[in-house]
N, C-alpha and C positions, 0 to 999 in steps of 0.2 A: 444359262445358269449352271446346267451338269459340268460345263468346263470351266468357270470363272472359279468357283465355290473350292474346288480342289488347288487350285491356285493361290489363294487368296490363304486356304490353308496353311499352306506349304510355305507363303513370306511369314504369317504370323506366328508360324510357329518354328521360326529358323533362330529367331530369338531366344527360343526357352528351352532348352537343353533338356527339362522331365518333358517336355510336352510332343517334341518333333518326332518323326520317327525315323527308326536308324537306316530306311530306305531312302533319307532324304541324301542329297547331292553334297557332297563337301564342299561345294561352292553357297550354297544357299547359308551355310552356318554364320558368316560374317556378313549377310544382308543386312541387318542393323545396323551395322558400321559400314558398311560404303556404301547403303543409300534408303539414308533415315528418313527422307521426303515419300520415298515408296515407300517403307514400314508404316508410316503412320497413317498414310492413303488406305493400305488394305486393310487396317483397322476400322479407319471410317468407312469403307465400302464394307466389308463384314458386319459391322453394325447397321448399316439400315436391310442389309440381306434378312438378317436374324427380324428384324420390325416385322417383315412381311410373312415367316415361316416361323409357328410357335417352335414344330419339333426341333428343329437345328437350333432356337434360340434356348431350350434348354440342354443343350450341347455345351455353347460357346459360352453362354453367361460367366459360369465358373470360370472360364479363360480370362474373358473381360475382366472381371474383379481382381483375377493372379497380377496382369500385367498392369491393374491399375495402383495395385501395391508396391511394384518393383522395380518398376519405370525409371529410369534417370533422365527421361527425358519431360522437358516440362509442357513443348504442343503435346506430344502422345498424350500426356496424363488428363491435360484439359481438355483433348477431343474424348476420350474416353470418359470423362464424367458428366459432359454432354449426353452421349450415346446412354448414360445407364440412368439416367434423367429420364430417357424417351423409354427405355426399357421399362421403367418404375410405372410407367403412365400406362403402359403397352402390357406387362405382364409384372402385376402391383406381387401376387404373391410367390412369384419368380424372386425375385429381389428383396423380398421384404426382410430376409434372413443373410442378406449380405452390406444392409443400413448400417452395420458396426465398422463394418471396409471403409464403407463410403465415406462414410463422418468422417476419414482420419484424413481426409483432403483439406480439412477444415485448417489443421495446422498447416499445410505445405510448403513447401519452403519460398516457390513463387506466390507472391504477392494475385496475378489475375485468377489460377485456379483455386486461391483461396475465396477469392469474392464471387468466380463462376459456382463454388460449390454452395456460397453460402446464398445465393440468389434463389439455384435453380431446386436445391432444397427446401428455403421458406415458401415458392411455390408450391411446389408439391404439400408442406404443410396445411397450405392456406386450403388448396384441393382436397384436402383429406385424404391423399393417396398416401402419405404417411402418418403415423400418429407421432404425437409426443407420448413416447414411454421409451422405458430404460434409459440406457447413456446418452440418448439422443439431445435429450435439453440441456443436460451437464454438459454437456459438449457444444454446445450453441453459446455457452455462456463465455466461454475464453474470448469471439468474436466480441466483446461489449469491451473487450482492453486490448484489441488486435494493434498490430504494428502502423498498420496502413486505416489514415483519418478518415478515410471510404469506408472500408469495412466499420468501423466505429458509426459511421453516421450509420449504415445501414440496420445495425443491430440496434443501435437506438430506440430506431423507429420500427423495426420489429418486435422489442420487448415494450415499448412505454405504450405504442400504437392498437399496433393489431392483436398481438396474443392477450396484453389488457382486457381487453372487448371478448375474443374467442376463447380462451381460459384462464379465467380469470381467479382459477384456484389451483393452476399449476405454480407461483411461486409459492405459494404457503404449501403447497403438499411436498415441495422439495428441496427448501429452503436448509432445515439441517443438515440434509444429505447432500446439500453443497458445500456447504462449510468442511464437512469430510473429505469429498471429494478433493477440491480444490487445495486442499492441505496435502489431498493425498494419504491420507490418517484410511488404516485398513484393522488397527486391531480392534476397535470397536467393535461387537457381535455384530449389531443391529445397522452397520452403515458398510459393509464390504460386499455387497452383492453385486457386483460387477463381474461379470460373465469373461470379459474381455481379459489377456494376458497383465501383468503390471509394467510388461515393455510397452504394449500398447494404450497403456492408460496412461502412462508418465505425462506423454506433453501435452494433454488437457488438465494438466496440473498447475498450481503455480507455488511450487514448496517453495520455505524459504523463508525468516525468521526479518530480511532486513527491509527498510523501510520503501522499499520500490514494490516488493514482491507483497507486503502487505498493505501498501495505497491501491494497488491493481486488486487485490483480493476484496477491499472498502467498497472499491465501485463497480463492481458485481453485485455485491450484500447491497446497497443504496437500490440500484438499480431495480432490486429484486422489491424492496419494501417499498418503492415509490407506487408498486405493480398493486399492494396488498390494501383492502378496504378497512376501515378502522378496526372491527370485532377483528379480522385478521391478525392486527398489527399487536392486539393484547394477547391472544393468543400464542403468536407467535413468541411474545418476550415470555412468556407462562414456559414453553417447552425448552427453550434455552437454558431456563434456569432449571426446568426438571429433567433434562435430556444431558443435559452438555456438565452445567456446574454442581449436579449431584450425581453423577458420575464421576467426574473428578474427586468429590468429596471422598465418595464410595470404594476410591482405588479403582473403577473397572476404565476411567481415565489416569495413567500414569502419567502423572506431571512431572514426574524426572526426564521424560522423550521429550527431545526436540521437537517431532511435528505434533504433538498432545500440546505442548506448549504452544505454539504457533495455533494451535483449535484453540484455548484456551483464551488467548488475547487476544484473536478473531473474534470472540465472545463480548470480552469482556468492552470492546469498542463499540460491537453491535448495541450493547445495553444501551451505551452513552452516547449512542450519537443522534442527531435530534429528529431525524427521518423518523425511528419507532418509543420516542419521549413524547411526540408530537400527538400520539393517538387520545392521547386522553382531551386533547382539545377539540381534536378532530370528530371523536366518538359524541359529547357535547354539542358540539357544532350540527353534526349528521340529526340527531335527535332532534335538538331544536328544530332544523330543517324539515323534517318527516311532521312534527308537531305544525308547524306554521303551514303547510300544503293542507294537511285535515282542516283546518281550521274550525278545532272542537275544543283546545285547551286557549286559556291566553298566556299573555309570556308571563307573567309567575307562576304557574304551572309548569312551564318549559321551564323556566329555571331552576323549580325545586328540583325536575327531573334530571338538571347535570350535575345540580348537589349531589343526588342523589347517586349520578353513574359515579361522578368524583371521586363520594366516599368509598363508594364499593371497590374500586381500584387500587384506593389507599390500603384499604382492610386489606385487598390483596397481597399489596406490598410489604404490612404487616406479619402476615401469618406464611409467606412463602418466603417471598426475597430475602429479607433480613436475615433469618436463620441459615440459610444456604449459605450467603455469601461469612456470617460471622464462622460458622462450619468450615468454610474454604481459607478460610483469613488464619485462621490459628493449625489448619496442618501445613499450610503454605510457609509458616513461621517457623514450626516445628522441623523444617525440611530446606529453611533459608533458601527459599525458593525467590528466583529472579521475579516473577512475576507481582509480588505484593505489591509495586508500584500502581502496574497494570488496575489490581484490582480496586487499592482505595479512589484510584482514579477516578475509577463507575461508580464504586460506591458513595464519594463524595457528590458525584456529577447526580445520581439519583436521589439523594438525600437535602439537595440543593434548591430543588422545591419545597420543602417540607422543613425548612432550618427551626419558624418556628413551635414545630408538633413531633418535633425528636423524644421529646416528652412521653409524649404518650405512644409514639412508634415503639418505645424500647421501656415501658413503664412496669413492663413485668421484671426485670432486670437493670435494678439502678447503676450495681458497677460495670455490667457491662454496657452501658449507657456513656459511664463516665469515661470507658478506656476508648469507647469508640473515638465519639469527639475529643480523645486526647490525640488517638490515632491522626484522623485528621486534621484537628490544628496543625499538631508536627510536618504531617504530608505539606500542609498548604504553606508552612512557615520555610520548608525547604525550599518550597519550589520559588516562594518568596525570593530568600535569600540569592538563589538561581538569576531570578528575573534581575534584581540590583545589581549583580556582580555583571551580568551583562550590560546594563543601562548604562555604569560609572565606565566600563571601557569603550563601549561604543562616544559619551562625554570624552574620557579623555582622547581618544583618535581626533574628535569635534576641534578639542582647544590647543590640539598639534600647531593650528596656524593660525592662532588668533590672538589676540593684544595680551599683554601682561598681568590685562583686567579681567581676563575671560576666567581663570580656576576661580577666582573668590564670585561669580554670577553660577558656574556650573554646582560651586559645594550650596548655594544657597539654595538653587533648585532641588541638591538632595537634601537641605532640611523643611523644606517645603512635604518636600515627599514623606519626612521622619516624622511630621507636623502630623500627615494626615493618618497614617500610622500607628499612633500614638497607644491606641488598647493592644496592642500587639504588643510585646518589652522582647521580644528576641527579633522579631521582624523589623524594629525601631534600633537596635542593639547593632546588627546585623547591614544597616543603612549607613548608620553613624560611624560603623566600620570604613566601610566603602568610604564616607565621607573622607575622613580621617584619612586612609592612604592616596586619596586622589589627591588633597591640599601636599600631603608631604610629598609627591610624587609632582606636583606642581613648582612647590620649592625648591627642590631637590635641579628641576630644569632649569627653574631661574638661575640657581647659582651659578649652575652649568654654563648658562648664554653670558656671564660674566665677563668683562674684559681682561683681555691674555695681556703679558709683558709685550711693549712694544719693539720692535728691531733695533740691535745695534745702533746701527748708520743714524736712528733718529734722534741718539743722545749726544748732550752737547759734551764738550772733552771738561773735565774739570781743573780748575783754575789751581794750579799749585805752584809754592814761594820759591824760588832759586836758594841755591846755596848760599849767598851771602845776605838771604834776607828779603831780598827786593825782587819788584816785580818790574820783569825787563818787557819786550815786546814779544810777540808773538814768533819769534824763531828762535830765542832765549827760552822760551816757555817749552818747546818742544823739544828741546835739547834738554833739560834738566829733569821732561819725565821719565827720555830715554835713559839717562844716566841715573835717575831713580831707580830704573826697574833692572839697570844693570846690576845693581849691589844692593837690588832689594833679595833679601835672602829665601832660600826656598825651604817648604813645608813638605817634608815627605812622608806618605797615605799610610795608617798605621798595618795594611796587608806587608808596605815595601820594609818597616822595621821589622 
């Protein structure tokens, strides 16, 4: 051991220029380059030395974690997160302050150390030899949208699965501070506590305003509210709107920033999508549930009692929501802000259960009652018009190759459409448009397909008299048109006068 140990030194540290020392051999300095098979050998041998020797292992640890951050090689790096796997297990509070290194394997650029790290970390979670705190969960959450359908399955089944069961109020305790995270958004006071450099927090990020980098950010938030129990899931829409969109209101969200923006319609989707709409059935549901196990109420009882959560929900949406979002709706206007789409969106989508008791949702404020639903007809007449201007081109691509009789079947399917339409006069207006240039854009082909002048060669010669009146035979005839056209006089082009 007294002779291997100094050896084993001596290769691993020929590699790391602050680490070697300047008595080492000038041949030992390119050992990583001519013979990486021994580099990464005396690594693993170093590592299970340290297993059996605490004091040496708080020597080497610090080394381990240096060369597990700067490795270009991909065995080293996955033998090496192996070995700090066994160290974790072997000397938990050795390690427990270098779990922010660790994690960053999670991104790696190969495909296996990413799924050996993500393995032999949920173990140790499951063990209890690490906890969920800090960056650690925010950083497990990127595996739920990894590159490789492995790792995807694996996260699955470790967010829907097991932490479900083991903590089951780690997604609501972290859920806002993902939405930050994952944006990447640090001006916020209250969501920038991240210890770690912002080089090193970058690629547990997924900034980015376009529609790939916010599908991938959807199924993380999905993933996280599939986790949350119903009182959760109201909860959770409660701090959104008092976290996120009265902040914005406030200014202490500037919705001129790009990734503020990008929090903001990460918001504004989460409201409306039907995973956290779904609670109030679910919270009903639950209740009845809880009611029919006692069996002490019968079910009119249970059913007053989801009247009863119903309305309280509603109130809620009365006295909170609506004010926040009419708040966010007119400085968004004020500042012709991109996002008013975004928000009539959710606020249609939310108000969508509720079409008949808008009444009394908004009864303290009639005109602002009237402008809302003005808002949203216009919203949904847009999007109307949208939806036809697609329908009639996808129709005419349809009747590119079909009988003569297909435009007058395609215009009668859009009066069919204009039919049902009908309480609408701009969405009906709008149709009938569409109508109208597909018929003339139909006609317009017909004429087109029309038949052309036929060739020369297929007209017959025409029949003309001889000079003295009569018609001789067929080489008389040809002879008196050549002599026609000889002292038929010529027209010249009024450029040549």
């Amino acid at each position: 051991m007294t002779t291997i140990v100094p050896l084993l030194h001596t290769i691993i540290t020929s590699g790391n220029r602050d680490l070697k020392s300047n008595k080492l051999p000038i041949q030992t300095a390119s050992l990583k380059e001519t013979a990486p098979s021994l580099y990464i050998q005396a690594w693993l041998t170093m590592g299970k030395i340290c297993l059996t020797d605490e004091k040496r292992a708080k020597s080497y640890i610090p080394l381990f974690v240096q060369e597990l951050g700067n490795s270009d090689c991909s065995a080293l790096r996955n033998n090496l997160i192996i070995t700090m796997a066994d160290f974790c297990v072997r000397y938990t509070a050795l390690v427990d302050c270098y779990l922010t290194k660790i994690t960053k394997c999670l991104r790696d650029p190969c495909e296996l150390v990413r799924r050996h790290t993500f393995i032999l970390l949920s173990r140790l979670l499951q063990r209890d030899y690490v906890k969920w705190r800090g960056v650690l969960f925010l950083r497990f959450l990127l595996s739920l949208v990894d590159e490789s359908e492995k790792i995807r399955q694996l996260a699955d089944y470790l967010f829907g699965n097991i932490l479900k069961v083991k903590a089951p109020l780690l997604a609501y305790n972290s859920f806002i501070e993902a939405i930050y995270v994952l944006n990447d958004y640090r001006a916020h006071s209250g969501h920038s506590d991240s210890k770690a450099s912002r080089a090193e927090s970058r690629p547990f990020s997924i900034r980015g305003n376009d529609e790939r980098s916010r599908s991938r950010r959807m199924r993380i938030y999905v993933s996280l509210l599939k986790q949350m129990a119903p009182e959760h899931l109201l909860a959770t829409f409660a701090k959104l709107c008092a976290e996120v969109l009265v902040a914005a209101s406030d200014g202490m969200l500037n919705i001129d920033d790009t990734t503020a923006r990008s929090v903001l319609q990460d918001t504004f989707e989460i409201l409306a999508c039907k995973e956290i709409r779904l609670s109030i059935n679910r919270v009903s549901s639950s209740e009845s549930g809880d009611v029919g196990e006692e069996g002490g109420e019968s079910g009119g009882a249970s059913a007053a009692r989801g009247k009863v959560i119903t309305h309280a929900v509603r109130k809620s949406l009365i006295q909170n929501t609506i004010p926040i979002f009419i708040e966010l709706k007119r400085l968004m206007e004020s500042k012709n802000s991109p996002l008013i789409g975004s928000l009539m969106e959710c606020l249609r989508v939310l108000l969508k259960d509720y079409k008949n008791e808008i009444d009394d949702l908004l009864v303290a404020d009639k005109q602002l009652q009237k402008e809302l639903l003005y808002d949203i007809q216009r919203y949904e007449c847009t999007k109307a018009k949208s939806a036809v201007a697609e329908a009639v081109n996808e129709m005419q691509k349809s009747t590119n190759y079909l009988s003569p009789e297909a435009p007058p079947q395609a215009v009668s399917v859009l009066n069919n459409l204009t039919s049902k339409l009908q309480n609408d006069s701009k969405v009906a207006s709008a149709i009938a448009d569409a109508a109208a240039a597909a018929t003339a854009k139909s006609v317009l082909r017909e004429v087109n397909r029309g038949t052309s002048t036929p060739p020369l060669g297929s007209l017959s010669l025409p029949k003309l008299k001889s000079r003295t009146g009569g018609n001789n035979g067929t080489n008389t005839s040809r002879l008196n048109v050549i002599e026609s056209l000889r002292k038929h006089q010529s027209f010249e082009s009024d450029e040549e006068n």
